[in-house]
N, CA, C and O atoms as CSV, one atom per row, in Angstrom:
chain,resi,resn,atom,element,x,y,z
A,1,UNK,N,N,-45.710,-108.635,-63.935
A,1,UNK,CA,C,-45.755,-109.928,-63.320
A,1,UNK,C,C,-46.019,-110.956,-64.417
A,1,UNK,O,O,-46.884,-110.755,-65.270
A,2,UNK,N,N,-45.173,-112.196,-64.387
A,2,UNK,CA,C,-45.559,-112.987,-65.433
A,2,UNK,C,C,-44.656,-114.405,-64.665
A,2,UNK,O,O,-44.154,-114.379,-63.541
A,3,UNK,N,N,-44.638,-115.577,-65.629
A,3,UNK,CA,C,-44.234,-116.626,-65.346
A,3,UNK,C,C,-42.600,-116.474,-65.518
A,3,UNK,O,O,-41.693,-117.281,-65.319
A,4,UNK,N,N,-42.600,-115.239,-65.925
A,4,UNK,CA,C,-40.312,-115.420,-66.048
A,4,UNK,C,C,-39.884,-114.610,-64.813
A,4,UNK,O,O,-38.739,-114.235,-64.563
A,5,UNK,N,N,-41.032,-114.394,-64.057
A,5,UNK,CA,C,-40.461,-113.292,-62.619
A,5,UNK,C,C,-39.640,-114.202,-61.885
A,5,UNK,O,O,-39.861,-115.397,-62.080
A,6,UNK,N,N,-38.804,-113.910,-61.140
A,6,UNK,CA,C,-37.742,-114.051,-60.453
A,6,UNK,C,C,-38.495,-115.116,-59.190
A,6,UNK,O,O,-38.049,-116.262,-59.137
A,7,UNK,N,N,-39.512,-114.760,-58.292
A,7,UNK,CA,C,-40.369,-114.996,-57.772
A,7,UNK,C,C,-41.446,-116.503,-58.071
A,7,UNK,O,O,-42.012,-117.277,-57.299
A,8,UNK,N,N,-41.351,-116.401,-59.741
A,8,UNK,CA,C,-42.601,-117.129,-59.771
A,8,UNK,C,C,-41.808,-118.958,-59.870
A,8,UNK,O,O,-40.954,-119.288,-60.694
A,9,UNK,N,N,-42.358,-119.787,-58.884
A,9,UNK,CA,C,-41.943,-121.071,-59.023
A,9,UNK,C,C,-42.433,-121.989,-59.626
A,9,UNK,O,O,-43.178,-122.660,-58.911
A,10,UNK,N,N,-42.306,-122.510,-61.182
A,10,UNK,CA,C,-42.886,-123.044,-61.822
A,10,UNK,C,C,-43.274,-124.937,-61.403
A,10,UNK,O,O,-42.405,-125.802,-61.508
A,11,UNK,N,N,-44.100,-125.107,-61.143
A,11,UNK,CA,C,-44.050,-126.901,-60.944
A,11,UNK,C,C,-44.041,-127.927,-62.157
A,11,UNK,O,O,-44.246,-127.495,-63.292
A,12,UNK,N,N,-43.835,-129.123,-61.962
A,12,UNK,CA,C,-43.806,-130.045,-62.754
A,12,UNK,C,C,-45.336,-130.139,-63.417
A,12,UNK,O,O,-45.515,-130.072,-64.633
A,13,UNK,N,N,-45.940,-130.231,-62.872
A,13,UNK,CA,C,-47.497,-130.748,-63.872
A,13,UNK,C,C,-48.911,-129.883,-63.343
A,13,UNK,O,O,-49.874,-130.063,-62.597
A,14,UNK,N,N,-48.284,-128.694,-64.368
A,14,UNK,CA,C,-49.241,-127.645,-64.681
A,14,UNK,C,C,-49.753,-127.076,-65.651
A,14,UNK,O,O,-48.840,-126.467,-66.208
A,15,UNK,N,N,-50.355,-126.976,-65.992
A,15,UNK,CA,C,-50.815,-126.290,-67.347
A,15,UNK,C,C,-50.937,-125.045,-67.080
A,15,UNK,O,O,-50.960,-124.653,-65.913
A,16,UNK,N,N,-51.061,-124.010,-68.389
A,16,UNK,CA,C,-51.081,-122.599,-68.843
A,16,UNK,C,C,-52.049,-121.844,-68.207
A,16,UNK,O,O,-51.848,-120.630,-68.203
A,17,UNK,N,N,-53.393,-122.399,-67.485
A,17,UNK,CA,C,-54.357,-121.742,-66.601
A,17,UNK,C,C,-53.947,-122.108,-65.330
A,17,UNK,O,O,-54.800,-121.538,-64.650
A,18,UNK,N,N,-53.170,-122.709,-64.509
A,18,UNK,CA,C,-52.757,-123.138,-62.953
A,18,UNK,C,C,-51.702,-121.871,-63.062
A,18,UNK,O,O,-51.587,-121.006,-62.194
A,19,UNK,N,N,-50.967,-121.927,-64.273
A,19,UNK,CA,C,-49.807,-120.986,-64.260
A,19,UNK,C,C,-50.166,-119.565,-63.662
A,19,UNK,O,O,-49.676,-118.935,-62.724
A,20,UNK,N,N,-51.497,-119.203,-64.799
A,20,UNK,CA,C,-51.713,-117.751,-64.130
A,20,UNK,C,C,-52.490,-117.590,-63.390
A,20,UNK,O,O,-52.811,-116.412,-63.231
A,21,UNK,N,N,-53.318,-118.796,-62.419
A,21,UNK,CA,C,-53.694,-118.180,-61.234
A,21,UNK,C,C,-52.590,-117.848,-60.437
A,21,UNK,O,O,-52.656,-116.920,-59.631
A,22,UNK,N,N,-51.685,-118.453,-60.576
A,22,UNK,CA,C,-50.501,-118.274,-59.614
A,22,UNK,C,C,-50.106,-117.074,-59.952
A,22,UNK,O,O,-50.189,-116.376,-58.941
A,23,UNK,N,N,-49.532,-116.168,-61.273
A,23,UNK,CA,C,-49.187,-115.087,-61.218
A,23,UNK,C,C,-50.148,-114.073,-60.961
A,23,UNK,O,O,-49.881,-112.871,-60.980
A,24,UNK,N,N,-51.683,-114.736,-60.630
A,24,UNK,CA,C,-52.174,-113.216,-60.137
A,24,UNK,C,C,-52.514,-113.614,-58.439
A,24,UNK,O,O,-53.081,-112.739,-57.783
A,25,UNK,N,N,-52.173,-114.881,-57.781
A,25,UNK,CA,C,-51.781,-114.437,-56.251
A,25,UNK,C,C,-50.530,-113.661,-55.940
A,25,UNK,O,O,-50.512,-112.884,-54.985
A,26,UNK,N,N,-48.917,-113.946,-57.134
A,26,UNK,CA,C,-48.070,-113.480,-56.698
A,26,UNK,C,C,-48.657,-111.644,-57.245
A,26,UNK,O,O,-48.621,-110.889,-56.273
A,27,UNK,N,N,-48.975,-111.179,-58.116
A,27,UNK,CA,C,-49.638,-109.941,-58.261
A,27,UNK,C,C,-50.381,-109.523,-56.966
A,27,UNK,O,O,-49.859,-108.531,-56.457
A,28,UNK,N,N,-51.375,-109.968,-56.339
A,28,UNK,CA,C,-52.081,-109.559,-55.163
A,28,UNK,C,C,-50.924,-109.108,-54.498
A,28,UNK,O,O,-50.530,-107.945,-54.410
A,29,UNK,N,N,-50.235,-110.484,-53.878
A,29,UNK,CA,C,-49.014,-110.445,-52.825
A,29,UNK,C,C,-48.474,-109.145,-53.093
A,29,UNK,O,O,-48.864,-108.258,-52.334
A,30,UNK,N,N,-47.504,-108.760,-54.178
A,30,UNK,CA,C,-47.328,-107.779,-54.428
A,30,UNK,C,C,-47.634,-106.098,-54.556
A,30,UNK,O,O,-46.933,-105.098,-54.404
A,31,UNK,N,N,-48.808,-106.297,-54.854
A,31,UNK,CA,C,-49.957,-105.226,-55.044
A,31,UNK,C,C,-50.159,-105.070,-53.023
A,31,UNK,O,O,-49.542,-104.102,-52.580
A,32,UNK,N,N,-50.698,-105.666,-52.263
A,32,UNK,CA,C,-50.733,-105.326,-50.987
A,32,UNK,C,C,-49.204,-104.875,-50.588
A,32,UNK,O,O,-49.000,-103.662,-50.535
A,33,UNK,N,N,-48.101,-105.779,-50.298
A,33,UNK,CA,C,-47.112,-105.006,-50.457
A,33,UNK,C,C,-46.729,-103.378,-50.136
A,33,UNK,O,O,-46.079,-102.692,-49.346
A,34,UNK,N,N,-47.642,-103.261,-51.374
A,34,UNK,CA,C,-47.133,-101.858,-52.087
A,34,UNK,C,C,-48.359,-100.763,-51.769
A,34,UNK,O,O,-48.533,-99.598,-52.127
A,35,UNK,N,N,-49.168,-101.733,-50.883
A,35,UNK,CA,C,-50.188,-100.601,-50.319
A,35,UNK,C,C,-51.533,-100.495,-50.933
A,35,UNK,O,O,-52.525,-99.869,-50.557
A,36,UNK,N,N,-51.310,-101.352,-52.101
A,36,UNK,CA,C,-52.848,-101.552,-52.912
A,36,UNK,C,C,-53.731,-102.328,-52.578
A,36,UNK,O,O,-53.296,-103.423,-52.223
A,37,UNK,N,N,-55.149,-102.173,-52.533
A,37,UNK,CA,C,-56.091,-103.242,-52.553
A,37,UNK,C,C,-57.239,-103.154,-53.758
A,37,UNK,O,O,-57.765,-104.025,-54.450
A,38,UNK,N,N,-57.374,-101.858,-53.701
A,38,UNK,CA,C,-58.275,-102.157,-54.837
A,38,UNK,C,C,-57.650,-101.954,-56.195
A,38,UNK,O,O,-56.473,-101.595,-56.247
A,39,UNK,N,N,-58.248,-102.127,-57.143
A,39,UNK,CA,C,-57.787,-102.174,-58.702
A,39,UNK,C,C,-58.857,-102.115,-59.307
A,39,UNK,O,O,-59.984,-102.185,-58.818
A,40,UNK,N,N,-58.483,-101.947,-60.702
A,40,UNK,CA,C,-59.701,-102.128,-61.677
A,40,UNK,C,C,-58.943,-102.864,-62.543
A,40,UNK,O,O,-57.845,-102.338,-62.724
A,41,UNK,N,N,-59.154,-104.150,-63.306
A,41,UNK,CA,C,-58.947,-105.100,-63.938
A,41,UNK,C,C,-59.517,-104.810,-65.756
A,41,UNK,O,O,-60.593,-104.872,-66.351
A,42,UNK,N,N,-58.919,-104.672,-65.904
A,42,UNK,CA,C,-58.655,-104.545,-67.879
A,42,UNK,C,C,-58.370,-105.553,-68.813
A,42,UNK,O,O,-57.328,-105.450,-69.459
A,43,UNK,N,N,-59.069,-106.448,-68.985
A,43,UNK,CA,C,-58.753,-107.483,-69.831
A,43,UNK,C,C,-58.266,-107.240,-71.362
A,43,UNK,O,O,-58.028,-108.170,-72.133
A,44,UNK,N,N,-58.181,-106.238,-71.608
A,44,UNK,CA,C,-57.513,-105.576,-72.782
A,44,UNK,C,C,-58.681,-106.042,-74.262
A,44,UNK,O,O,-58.459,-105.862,-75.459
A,45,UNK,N,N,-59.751,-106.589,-73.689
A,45,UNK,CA,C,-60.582,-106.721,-75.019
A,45,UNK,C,C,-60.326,-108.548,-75.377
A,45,UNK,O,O,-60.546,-109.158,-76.423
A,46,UNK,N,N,-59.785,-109.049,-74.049
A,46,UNK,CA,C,-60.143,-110.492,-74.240
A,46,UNK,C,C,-61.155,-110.816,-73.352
A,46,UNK,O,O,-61.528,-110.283,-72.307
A,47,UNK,N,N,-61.651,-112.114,-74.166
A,47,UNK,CA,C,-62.623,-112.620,-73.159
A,47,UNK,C,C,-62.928,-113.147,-72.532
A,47,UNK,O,O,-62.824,-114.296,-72.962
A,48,UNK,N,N,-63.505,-113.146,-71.184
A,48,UNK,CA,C,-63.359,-113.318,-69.897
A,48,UNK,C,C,-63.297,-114.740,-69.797
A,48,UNK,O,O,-64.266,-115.345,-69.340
A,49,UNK,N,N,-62.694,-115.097,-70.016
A,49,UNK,CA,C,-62.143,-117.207,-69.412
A,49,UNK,C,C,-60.978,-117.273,-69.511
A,49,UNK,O,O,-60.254,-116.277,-69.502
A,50,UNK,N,N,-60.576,-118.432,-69.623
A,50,UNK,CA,C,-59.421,-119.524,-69.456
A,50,UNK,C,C,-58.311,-118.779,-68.601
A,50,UNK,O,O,-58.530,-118.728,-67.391
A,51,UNK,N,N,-57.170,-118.206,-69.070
A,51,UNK,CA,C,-55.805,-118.000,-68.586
A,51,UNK,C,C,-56.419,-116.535,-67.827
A,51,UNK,O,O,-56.120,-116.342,-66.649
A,52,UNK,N,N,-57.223,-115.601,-68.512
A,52,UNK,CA,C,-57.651,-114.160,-68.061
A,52,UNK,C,C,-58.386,-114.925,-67.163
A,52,UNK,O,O,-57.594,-115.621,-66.528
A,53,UNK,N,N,-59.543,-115.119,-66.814
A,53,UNK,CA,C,-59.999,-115.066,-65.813
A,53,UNK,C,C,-59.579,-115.984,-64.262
A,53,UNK,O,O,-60.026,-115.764,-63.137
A,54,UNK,N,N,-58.493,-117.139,-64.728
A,54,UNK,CA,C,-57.786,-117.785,-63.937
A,54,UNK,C,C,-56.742,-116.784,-63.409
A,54,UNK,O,O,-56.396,-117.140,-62.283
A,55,UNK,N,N,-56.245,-115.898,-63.724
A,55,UNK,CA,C,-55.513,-114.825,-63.507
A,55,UNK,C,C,-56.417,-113.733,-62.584
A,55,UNK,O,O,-55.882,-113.217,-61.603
A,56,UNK,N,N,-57.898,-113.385,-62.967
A,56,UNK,CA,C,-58.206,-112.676,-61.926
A,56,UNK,C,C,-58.893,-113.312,-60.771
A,56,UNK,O,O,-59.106,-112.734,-59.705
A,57,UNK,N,N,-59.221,-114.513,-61.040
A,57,UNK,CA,C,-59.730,-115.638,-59.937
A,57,UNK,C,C,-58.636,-115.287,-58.476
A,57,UNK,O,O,-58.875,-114.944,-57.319
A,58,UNK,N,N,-57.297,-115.600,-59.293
A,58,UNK,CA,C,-56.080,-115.539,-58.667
A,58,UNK,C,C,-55.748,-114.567,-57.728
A,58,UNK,O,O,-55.359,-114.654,-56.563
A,59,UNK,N,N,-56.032,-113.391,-58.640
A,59,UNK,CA,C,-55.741,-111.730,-57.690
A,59,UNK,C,C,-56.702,-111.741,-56.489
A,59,UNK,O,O,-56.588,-111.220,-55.379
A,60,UNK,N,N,-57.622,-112.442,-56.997
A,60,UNK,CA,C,-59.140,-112.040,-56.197
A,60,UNK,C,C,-58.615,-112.881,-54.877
A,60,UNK,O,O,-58.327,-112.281,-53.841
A,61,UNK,N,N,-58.525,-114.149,-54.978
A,61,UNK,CA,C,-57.660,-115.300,-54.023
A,61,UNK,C,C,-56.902,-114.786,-52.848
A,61,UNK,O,O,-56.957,-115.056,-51.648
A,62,UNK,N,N,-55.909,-113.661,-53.813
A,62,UNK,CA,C,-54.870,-113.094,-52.993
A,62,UNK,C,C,-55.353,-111.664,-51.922
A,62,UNK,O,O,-54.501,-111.149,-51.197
A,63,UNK,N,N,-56.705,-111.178,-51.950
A,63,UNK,CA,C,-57.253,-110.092,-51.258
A,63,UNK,C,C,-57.428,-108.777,-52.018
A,63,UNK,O,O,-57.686,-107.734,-51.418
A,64,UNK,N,N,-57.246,-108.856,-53.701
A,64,UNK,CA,C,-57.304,-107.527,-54.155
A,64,UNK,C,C,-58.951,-107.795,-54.171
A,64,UNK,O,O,-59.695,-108.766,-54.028
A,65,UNK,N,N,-59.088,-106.342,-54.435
A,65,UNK,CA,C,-60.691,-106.169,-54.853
A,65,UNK,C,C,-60.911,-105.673,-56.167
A,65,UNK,O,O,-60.058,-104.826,-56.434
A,66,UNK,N,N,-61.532,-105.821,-56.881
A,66,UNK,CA,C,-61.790,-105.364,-58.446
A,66,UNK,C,C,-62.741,-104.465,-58.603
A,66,UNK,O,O,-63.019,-104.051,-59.729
């Protein structure tokens, strides 16, 4: 899931953290979908703000659980 998905509708006046809360509601959306709710979230060794945590703000938004 990212901002070049087919899915994701980019707006006029957004910045790089609005962007990925949005790709982690369309992630939730998806993730239920497919039968998931819970997850475990891996920030890969970044740290927890800006675009990462607007991204799991996002999932969280959308009904996953972490």
């Amino acid at each position: 899931m990212s901002t070049v998905d087919k899915d994701f509708q980019k707006a006029d006046e957004t910045n790089k953290t609005d962007e990925a809360k949005k790709v982690g509601l369309l992630l939730a959306e998806a993730a239920k979908t497919a039968g998931v709710s819970k997850v475990v979230f891996d920030r890969g060794g970044y740290i927890y703000h800006g675009r990462v945590k607007a991204l799991s703000e996002g999932a969280r938004e959308g009904g996953l659980q972490f």
